[in-house]
C-alpha positions in Angstrom: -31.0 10.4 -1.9 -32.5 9.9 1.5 -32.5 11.4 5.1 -29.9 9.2 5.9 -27.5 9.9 3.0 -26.1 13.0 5.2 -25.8 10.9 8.5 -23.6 7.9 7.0 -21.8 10.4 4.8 -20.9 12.3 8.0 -19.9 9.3 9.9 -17.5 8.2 7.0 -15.7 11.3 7.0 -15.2 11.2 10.9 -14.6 7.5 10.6 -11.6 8.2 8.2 -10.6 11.4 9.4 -9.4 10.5 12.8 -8.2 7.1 11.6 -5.9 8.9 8.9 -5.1 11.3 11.4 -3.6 8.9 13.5 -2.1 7.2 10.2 -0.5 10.0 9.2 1.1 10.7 13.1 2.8 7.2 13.0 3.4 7.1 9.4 5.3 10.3 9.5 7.2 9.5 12.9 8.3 6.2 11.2 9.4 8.0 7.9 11.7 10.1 9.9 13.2 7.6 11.2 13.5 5.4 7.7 15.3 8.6 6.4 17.9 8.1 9.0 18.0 4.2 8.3 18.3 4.9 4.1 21.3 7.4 5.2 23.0 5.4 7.8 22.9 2.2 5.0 23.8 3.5 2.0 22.6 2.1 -1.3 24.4 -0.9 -1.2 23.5 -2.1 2.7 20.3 -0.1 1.8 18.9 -2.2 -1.0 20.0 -5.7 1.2 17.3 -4.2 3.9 14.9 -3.2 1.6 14.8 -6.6 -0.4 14.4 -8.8 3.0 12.2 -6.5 4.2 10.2 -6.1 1.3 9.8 -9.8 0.7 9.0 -10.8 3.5 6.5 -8.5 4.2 4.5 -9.3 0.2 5.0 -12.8 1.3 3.5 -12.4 4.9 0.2 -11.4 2.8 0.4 -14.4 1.0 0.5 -16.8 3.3 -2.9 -15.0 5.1 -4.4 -16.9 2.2 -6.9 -13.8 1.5 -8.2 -13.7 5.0 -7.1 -10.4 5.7 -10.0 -8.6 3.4 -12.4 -12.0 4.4 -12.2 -10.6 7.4 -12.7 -7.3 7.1 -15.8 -8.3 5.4 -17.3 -10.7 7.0 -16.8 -10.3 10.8 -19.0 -7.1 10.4 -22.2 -9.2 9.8 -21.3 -12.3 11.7 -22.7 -12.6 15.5 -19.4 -13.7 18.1 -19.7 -17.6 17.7 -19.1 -17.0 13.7 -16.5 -14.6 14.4 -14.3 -17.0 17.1 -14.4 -19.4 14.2 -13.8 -17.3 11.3 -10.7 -16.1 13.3 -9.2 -19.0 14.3 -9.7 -20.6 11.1 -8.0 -17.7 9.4 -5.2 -18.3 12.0 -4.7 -21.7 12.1 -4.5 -21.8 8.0 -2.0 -19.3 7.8 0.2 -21.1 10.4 -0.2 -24.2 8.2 0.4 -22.1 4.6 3.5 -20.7 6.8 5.1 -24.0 7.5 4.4 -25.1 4.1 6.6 -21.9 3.0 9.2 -22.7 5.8 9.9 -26.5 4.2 9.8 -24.7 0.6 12.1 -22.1 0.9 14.4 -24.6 3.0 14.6 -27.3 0.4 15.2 -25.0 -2.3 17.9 -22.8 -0.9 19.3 -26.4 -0.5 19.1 -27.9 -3.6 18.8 -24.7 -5.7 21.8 -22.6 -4.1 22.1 -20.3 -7.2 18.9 -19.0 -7.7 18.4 -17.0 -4.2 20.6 -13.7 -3.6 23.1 -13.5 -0.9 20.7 -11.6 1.7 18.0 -14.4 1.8 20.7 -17.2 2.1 22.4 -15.3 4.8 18.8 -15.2 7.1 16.5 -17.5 6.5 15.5 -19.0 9.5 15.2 -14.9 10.5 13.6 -14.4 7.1 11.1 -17.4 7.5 10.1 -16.4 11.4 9.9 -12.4 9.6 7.1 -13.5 6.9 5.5 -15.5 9.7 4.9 -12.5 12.1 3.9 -10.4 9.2 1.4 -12.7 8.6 -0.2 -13.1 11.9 0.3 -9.3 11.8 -1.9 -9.1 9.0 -4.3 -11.6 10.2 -5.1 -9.9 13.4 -5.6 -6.3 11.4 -8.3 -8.1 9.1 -10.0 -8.8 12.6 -9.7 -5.4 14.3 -11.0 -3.7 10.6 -13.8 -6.1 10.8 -15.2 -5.8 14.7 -14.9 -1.4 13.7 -11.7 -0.9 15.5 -10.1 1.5 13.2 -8.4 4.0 15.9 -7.4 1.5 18.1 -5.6 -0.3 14.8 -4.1 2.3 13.8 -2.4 3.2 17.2 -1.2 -0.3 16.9 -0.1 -0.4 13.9 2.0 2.5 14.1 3.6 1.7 17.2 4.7 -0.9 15.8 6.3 0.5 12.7 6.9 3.5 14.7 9.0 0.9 17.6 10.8 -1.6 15.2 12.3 1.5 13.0 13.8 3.0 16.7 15.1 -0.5 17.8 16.9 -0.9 14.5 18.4 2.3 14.0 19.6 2.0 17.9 21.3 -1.6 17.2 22.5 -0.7 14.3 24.4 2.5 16.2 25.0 0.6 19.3 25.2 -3.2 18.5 26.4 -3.4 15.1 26.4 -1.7 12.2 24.6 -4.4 9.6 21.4 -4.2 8.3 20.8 -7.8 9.4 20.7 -6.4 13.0 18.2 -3.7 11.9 16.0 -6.9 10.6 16.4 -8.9 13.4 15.2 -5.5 15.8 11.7 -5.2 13.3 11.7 -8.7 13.5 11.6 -8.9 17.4 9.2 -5.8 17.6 6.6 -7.6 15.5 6.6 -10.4 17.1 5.9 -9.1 20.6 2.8 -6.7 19.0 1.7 -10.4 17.8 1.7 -12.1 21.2 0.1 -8.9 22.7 -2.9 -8.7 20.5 -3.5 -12.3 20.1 -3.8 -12.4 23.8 -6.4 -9.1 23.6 -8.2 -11.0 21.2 -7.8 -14.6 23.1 -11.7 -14.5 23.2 -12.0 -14.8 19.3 -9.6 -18.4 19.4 -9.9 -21.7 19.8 -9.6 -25.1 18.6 -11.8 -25.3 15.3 -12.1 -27.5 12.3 -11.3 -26.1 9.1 -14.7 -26.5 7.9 -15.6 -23.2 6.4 -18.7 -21.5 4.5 -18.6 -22.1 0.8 -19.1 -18.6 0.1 -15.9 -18.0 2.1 -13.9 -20.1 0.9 -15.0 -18.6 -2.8 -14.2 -15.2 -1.3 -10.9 -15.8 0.1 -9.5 -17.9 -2.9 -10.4 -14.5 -5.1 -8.4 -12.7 -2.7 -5.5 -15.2 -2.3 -4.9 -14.9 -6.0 -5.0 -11.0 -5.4 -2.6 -11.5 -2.4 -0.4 -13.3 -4.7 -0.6 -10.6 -8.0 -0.3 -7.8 -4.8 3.1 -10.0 -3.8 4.7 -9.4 -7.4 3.8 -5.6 -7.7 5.4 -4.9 -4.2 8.1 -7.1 -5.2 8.6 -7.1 -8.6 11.0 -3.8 -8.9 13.5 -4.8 -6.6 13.4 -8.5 -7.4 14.4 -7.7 -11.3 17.0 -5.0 -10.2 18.4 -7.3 -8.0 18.6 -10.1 -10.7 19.0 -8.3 -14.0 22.2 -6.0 -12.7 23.7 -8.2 -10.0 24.1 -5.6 -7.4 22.0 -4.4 -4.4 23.0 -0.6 -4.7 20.4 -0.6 -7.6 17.8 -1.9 -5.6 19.3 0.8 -2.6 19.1 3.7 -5.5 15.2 2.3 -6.3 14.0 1.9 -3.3 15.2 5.4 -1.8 13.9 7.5 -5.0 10.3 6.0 -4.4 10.5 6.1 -0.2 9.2 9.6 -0.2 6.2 8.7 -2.9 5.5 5.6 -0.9 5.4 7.5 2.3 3.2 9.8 1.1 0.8 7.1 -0.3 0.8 5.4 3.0 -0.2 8.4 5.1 -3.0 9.8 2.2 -4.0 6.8 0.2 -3.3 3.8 2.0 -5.7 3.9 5.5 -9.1 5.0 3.0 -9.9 1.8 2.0 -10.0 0.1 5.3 -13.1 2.6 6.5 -14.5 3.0 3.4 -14.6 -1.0 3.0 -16.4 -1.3 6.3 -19.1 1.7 5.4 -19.5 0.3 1.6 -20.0 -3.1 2.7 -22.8 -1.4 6.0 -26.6 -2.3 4.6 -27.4 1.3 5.7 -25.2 2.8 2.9 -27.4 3.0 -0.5 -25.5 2.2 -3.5 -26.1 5.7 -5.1 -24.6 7.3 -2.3 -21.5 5.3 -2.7 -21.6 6.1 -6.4 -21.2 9.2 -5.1 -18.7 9.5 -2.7 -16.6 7.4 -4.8 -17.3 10.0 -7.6 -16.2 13.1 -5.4 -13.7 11.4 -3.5 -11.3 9.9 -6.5 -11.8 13.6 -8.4 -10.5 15.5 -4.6 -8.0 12.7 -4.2 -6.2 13.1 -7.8 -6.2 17.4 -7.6 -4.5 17.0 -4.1 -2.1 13.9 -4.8 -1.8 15.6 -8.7 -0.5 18.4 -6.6 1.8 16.6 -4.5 3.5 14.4 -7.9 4.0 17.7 -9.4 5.9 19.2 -6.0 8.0 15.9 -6.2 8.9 16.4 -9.9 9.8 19.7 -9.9 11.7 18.9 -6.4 13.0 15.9 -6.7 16.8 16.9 -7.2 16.5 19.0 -3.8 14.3 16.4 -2.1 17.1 13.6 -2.2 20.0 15.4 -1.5 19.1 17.1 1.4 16.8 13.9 2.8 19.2 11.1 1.6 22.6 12.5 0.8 24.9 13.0 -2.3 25.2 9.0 -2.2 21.7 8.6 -3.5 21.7 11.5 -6.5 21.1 8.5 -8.7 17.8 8.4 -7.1 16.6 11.9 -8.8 15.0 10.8 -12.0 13.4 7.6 -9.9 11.8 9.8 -7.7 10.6 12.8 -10.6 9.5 9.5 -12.6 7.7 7.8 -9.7 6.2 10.6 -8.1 3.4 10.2 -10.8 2.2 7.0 -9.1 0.6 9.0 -6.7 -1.7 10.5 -8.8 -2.5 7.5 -10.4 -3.3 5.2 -7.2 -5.1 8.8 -6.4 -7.4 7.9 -9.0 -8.5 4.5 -8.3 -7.9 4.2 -4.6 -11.8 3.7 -3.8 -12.5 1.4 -6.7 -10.9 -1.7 -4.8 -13.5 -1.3 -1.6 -15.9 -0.3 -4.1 -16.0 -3.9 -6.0 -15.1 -5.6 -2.8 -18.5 -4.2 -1.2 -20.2 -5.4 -4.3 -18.9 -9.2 -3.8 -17.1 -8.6 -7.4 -13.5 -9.0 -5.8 -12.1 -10.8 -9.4 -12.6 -6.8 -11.1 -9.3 -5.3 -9.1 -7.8 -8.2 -8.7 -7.9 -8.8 -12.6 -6.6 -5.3 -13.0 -3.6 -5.4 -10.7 -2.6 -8.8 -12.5 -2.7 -6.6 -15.9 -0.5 -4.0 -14.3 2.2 -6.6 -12.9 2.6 -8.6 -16.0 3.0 -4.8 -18.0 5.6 -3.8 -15.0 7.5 -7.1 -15.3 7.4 -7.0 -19.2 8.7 -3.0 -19.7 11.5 -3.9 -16.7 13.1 -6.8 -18.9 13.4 -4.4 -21.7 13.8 -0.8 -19.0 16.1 -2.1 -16.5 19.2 -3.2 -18.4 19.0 0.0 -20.2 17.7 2.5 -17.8 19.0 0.8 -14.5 16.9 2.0 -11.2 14.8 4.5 -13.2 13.7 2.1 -15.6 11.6 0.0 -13.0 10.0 3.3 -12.0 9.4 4.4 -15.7 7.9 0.6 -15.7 5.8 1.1 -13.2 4.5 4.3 -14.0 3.4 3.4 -17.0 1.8 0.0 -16.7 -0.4 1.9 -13.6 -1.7 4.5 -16.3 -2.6 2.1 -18.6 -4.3 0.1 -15.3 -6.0 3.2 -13.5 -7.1 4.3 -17.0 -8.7 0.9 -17.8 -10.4 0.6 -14.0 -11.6 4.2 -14.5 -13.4 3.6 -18.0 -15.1 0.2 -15.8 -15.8 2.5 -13.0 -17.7 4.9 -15.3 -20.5 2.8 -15.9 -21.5 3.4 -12.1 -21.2 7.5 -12.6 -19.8 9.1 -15.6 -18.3 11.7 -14.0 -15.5 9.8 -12.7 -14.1 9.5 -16.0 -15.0 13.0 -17.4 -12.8 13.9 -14.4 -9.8 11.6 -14.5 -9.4 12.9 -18.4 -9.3 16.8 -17.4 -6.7 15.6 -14.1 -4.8 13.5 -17.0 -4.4 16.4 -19.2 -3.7 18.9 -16.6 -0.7 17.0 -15.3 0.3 16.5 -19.1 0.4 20.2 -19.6 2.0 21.3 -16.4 4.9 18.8 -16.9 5.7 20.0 -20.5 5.5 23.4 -19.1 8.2 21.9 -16.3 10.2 20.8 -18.7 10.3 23.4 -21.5 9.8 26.2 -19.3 11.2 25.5 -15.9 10.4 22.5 -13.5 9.3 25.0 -11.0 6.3 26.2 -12.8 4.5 23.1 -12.7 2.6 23.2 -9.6 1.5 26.6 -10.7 0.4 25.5 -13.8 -1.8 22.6 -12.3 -3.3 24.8 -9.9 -4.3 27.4 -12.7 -5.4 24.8 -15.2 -7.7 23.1 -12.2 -9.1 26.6 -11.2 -9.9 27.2 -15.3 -11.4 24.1 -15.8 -13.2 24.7 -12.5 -13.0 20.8 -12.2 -12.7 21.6 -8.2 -15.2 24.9 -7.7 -17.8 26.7 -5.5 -20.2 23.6 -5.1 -17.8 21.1 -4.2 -17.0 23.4 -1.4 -20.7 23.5 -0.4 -20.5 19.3 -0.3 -17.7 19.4 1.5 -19.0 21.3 4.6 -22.7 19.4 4.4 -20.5 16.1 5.0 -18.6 17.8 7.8 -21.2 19.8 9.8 -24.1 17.5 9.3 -24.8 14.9 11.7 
């Protein structure tokens, strides 16, 4: 390594740590309030919300057309004049991919009644102006990731989620109790945090031909298809409950046992990659060095999110009853079988900026498609049997297969990163048998012994640790 190993190391760490700090203020004031919102619903109102909601925000990221990551990439090296036109193209073709969608969706809830549920029927012009603003939304993040502006993002950001969860749980007690008027309050907040920071960033648009750079345009395609396989796995759960068992309280049941999982993965997990994409893709980072922090990083993630699947498990009974009510006990096994996919996205989260930096986009994205088409293959067989916990046993287990494969790729860069994931794999393995042939209880324990025998977290990590943080 060289002298400057320490200095961009040190940077990163900063870099992410007040960004996820911030992350992990908003994400947690928003979770509060989604508690309330899951409560105030029940399952049946509850899975209605969460399927408009959820669709229209994995379809918002489709109709970016890939720009969000283009972006993120791009503006970095790119002087003003490239970035004004980089922007606006990325704007004005998601406003033409929107309306496209708008006509679409139209015509076919026309001519093909049958094949939408209720909820979508009942709001589409809401739904349609919903998957717009989460679009733009999206757009507008790519360009404040790629100009640096993490903190100021994040504050954003989480206003906004932080904003449009207050206004609809205040309709909903004062206005009407629906969960259309709770998406028609996010709706309305999103679209004002649009017109705001388009008007901050008025500088960056204009007028421009849709003329863009070959390389690009190969770029963003990769990523479109990506944005499309990323629209299935968000989707794909509630979409099959939905349509396999003809009743939203599934999808309510679902979506509640994995809310605590996913909140967690968006406070920890979810804000890494947009720093570490904007450091890994920096000419002044060496590629052993992010060999290296990738290394390190995925083996610190998976012992602390290894930890946190294993307090969800032996929890989970507690957890839902006293956050969600007796109306959602259903939701136990979801959430002891889907806790696990936080240690598995624990695992893997820095391979996607990784191969991104490395202009190899087509490696996760060919990786996530594997994990859909296993999710949406197990929940045909898993659902009709197993109801809501067969989508999270589905999912589960097509993301170890995934995060297993990516990890045996990833090796080839360092070793270690698979030596790792094995000894994480088989200490999760024999703290749950120890869970469930012993007591549930013991299996944090366990994990925390078998990690301190194997010493796969010891003395020297410690010492790496505090050269990153007190070196500058």
């Amino acid at each position: 390594m060289t002298q400057n190993t320490p200095s961009i190391t040190s940077r990163m760490f900063y870099s992410t740590a007040k960004y996820s700090t911030l992350k992990i203020f908003f994400a947690l004031s928003s979770g509060i309030v989604s508690i309330f919102i899951v409560r105030l619903l029940g399952p049946n109102e509850y899975g209605k919300f969460a399927l408009v909601i959820n669709l229209a925000a994995a379809i918002g990221m489709v109709l970016t057309f890939g720009f969000i990551d283009t972006l993120s990439k791009f503006i970095v090296e790119y002087d003003n004049n490239l970035r004004k036109r980089l922007f606006s193209q990325a704007c004005e073709l998601t406003i033409i991919m929107a309306s496209i969608f708008s006509i679409i969706l139209i015509v076919g809830i026309e001519l093909f009644p049958g094949f939408f549920p209720i909820e979508i029927k009942e709001m589409k012009y809401i739904f349609i102006l919903l998957t717009l603003f989460y679009a733009l939304f999206n757009i507008i993040q790519g360009m404040y990731r790629g100009i640096g502006k993490f903190l100021q993002w994040s504050i954003i950001d989480g206003t906004q989620n932080f904003l449009g969860h207050i206004l609809a749980l205040l309709s909903f007690l004062v206005i009407f109790q629906s969960y259309q008027t709770m998406i028609k309050s996010i709706s309305f907040v999103i679209l004002i945090c649009v017109l705001v920071m388009l008007f901050s960033l008025q500088k960056y648009i204009s007028l421009i031909n849709l003329k863009i750079e070959s390389k690009i345009i190969r770029f963003t395609l990769t990523l479109f298809i990506g944005n499309i396989i990323f629209m299935f796995w968000f989707i794909i759960d509630p979409v099959l409950l939905r349509a396999l068992l003809k009743d939203p309280s599934h999808v309510g049941i679902f979506m509640a046992g994995n809310r605590i999982p996913r909140l967690i993965e968006t406070i920890i997990l979810a804000p890494l990659q947009v720093p570490f994409l904007y450091y890994f893709s920096h000419p002044e980072i060496l590629q052993e060095t992010k060999e290296n922090i990738i290394e390190f990083g995925t083996k610190t993630l998976g012992i602390i999110l290894g930890m946190g699947s294993l307090f969800l498990f032996s929890f989970a009974d507690q957890i839902t009853i006293l956050l969600f009510s007796n109306a959602y006990i259903d939701a136990i096994p979801v959430l002891r079988i889907y806790s696990f996919v936080l240690f598995l996205n624990a695992s893997h989260i820095l391979f996607s900026p990784f191969f991104l930096s490395q202009n190899k986009p087509y490696i996760p994205i060919l990786i996530s498609l594997s994990c859909v088409l296993l999710i949406t293959i197990l929940n045909f067989f898993l659902i009709p049997v197993l109801k809501a916990t067969g989508a999270a046993v589905s999912t589960s287990i097509s993301l170890f297969i995934t995060t297993s494969f990516s990890t045996i790729i990833m090796s080839k860069y360092n070793s270690k990163i698979l030596i790792n994931y094995i000894i994480l794999v088989i200490c999760i393995i024999l703290s749950v048998l120890a869970g469930v042939f012993l007591n549930y209880y013991l299996t944090p324990l366990v994990f925390t012994i078998l990690i301190i025998a194997t010493k796969l977290f010891w003395v020297d990590d410690f010492a790496r640790i505090k050269k990153v943080i007190f070196t500058n």
